[in-house]
mmCIF file of the N, C-alpha and C atoms, coordinates in Angstrom:
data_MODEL
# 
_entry.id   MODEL 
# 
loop_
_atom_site.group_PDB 
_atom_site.id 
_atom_site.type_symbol 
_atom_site.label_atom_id 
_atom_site.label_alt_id 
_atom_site.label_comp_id 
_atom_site.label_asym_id 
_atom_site.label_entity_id 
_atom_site.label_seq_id 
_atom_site.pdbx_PDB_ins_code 
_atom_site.Cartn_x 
_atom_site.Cartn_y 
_atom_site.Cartn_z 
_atom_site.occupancy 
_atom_site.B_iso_or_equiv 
_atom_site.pdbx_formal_charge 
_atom_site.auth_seq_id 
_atom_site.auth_comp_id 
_atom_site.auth_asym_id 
_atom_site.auth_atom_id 
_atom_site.pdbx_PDB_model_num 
ATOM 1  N N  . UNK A 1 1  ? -75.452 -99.709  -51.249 1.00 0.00 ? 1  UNK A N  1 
ATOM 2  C CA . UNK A 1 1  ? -74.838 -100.898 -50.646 1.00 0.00 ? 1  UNK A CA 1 
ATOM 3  C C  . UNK A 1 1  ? -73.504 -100.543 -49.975 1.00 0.00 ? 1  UNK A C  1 
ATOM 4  N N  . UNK A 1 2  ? -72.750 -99.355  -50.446 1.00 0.00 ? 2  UNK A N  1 
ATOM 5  C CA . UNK A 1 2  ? -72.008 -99.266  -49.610 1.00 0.00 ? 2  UNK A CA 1 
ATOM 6  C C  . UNK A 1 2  ? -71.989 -98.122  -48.251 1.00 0.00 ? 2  UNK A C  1 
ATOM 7  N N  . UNK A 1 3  ? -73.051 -98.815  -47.458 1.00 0.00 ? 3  UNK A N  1 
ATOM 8  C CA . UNK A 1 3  ? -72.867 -98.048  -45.985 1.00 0.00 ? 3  UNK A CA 1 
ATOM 9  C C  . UNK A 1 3  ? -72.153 -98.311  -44.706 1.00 0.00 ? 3  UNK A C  1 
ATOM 10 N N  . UNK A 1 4  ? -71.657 -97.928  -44.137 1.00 0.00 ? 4  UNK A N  1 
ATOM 11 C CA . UNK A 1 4  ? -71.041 -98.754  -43.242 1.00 0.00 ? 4  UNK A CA 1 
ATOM 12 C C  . UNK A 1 4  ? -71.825 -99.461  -42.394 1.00 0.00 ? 4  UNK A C  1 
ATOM 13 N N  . UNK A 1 5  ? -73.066 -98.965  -41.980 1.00 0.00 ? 5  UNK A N  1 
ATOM 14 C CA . UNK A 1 5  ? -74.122 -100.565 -41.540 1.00 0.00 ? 5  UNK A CA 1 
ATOM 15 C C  . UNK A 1 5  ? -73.535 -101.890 -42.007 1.00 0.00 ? 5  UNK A C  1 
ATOM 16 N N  . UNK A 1 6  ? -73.713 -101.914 -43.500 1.00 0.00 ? 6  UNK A N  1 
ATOM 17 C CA . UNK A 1 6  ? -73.840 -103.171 -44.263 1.00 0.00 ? 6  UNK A CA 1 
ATOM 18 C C  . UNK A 1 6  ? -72.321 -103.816 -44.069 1.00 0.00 ? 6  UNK A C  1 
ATOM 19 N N  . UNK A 1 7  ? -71.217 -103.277 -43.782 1.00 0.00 ? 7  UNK A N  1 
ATOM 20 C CA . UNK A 1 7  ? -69.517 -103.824 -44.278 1.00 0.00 ? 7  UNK A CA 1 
ATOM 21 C C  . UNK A 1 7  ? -69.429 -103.942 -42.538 1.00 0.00 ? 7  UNK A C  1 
ATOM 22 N N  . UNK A 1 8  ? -70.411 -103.485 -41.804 1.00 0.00 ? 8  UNK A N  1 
ATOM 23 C CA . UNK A 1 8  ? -69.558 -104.075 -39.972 1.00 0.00 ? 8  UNK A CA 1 
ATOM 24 C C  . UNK A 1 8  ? -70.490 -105.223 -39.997 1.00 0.00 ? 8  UNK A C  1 
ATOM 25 N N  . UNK A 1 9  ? -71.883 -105.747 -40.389 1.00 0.00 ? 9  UNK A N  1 
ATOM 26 C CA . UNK A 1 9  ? -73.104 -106.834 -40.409 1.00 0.00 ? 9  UNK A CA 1 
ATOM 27 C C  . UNK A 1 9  ? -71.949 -107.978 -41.420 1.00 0.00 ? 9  UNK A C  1 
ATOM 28 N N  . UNK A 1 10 ? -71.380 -107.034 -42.441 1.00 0.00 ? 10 UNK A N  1 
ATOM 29 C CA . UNK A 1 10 ? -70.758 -108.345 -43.139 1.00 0.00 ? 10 UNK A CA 1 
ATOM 30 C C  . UNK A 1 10 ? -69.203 -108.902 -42.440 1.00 0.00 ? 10 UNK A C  1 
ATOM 31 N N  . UNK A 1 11 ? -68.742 -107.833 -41.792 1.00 0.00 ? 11 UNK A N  1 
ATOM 32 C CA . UNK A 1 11 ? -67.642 -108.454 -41.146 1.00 0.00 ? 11 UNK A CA 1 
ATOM 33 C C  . UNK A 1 11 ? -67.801 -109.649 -39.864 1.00 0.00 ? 11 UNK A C  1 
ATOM 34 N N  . UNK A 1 12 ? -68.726 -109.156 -39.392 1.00 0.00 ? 12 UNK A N  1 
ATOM 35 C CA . UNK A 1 12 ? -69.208 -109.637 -38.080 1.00 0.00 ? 12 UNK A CA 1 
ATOM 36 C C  . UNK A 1 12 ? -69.906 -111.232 -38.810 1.00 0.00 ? 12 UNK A C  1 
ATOM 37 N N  . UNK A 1 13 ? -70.153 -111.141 -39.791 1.00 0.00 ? 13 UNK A N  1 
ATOM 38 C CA . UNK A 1 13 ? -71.179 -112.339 -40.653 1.00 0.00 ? 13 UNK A CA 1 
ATOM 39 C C  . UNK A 1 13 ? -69.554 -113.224 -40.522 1.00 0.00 ? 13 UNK A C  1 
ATOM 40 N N  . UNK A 1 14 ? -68.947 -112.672 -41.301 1.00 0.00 ? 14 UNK A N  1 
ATOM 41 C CA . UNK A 1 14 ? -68.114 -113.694 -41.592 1.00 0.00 ? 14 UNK A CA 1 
ATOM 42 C C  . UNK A 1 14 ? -66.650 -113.775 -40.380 1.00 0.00 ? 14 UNK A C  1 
ATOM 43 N N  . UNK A 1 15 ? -66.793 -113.263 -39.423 1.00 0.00 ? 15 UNK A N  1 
ATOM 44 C CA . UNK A 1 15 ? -65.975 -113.424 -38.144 1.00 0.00 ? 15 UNK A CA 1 
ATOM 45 C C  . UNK A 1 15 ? -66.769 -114.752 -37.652 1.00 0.00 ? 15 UNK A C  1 
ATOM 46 N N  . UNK A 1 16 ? -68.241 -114.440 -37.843 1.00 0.00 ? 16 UNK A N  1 
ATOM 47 C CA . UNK A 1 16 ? -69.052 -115.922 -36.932 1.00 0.00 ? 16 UNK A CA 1 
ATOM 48 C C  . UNK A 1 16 ? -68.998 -117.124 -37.378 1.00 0.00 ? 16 UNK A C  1 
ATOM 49 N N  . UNK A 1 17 ? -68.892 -117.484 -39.181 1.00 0.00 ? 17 UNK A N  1 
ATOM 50 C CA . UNK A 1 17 ? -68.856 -118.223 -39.638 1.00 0.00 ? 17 UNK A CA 1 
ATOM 51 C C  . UNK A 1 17 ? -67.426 -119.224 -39.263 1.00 0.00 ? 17 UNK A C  1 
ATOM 52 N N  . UNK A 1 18 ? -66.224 -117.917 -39.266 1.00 0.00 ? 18 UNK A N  1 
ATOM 53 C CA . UNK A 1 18 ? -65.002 -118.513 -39.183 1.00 0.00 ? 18 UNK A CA 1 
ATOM 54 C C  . UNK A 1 18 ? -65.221 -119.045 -36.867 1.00 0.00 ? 18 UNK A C  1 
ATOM 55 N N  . UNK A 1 19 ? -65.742 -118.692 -36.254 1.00 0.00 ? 19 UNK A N  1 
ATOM 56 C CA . UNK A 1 19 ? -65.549 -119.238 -35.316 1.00 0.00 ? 19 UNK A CA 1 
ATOM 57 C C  . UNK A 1 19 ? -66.527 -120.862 -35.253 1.00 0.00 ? 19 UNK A C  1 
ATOM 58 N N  . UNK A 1 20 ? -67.800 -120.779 -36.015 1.00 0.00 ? 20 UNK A N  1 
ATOM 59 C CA . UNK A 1 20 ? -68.598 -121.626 -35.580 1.00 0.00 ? 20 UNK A CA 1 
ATOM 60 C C  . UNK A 1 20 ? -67.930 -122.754 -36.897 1.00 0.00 ? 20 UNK A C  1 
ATOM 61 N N  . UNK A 1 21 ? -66.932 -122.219 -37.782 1.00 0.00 ? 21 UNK A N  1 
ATOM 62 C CA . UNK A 1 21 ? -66.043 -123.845 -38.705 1.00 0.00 ? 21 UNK A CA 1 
ATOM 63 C C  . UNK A 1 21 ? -65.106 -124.046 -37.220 1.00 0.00 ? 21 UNK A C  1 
ATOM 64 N N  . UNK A 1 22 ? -64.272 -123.390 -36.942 1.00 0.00 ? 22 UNK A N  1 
ATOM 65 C CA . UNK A 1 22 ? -63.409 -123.758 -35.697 1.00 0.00 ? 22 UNK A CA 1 
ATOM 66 C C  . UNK A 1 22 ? -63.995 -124.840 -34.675 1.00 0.00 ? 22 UNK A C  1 
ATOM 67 N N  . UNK A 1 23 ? -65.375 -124.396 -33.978 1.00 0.00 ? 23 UNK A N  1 
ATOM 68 C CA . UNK A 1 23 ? -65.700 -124.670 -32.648 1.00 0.00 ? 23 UNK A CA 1 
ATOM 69 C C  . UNK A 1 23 ? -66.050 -126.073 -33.762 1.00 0.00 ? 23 UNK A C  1 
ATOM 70 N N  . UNK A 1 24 ? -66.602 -126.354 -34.730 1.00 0.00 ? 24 UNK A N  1 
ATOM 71 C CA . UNK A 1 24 ? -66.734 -127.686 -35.135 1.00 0.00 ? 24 UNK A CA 1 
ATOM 72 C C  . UNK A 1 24 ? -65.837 -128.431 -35.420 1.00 0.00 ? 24 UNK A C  1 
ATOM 73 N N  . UNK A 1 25 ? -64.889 -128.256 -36.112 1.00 0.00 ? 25 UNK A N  1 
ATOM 74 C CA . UNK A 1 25 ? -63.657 -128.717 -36.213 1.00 0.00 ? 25 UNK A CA 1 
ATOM 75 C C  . UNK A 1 25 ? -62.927 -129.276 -34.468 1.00 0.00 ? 25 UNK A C  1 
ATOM 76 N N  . UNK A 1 26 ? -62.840 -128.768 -33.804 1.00 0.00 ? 26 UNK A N  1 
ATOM 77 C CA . UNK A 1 26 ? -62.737 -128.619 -32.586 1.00 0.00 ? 26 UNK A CA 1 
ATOM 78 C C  . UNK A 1 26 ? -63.602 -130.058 -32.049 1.00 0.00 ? 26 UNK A C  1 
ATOM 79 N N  . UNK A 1 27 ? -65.355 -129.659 -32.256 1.00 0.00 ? 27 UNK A N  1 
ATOM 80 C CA . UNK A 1 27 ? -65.916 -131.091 -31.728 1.00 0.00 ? 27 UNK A CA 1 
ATOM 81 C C  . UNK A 1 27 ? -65.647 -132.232 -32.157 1.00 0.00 ? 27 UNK A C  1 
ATOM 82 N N  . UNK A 1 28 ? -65.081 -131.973 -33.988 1.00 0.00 ? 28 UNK A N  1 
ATOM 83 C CA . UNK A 1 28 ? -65.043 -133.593 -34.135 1.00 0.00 ? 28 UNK A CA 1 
ATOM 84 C C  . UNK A 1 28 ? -63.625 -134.163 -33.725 1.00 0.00 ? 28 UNK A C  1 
ATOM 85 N N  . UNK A 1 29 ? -62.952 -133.681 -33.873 1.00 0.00 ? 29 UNK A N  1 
ATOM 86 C CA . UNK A 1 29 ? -61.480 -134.380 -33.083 1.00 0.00 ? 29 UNK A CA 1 
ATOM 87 C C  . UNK A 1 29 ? -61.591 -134.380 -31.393 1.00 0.00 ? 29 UNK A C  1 
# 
């Protein structure tokens, strides 16, 4: 589990999450 495959898939996982709370946050106001 620790390959670097898996820690750039998980960074990138949770870079998307934090843009797609933003861009919603964003639609409802």
């Amino acid at each position: 589990m620790e390959e670097p495959v898996f820690s750039s898939l998980s960074v990138f996982a949770a870079l998307v999450l934090i843009v797609l709370n933003g861009f919603f946050v964003a639609a409802e106001f």
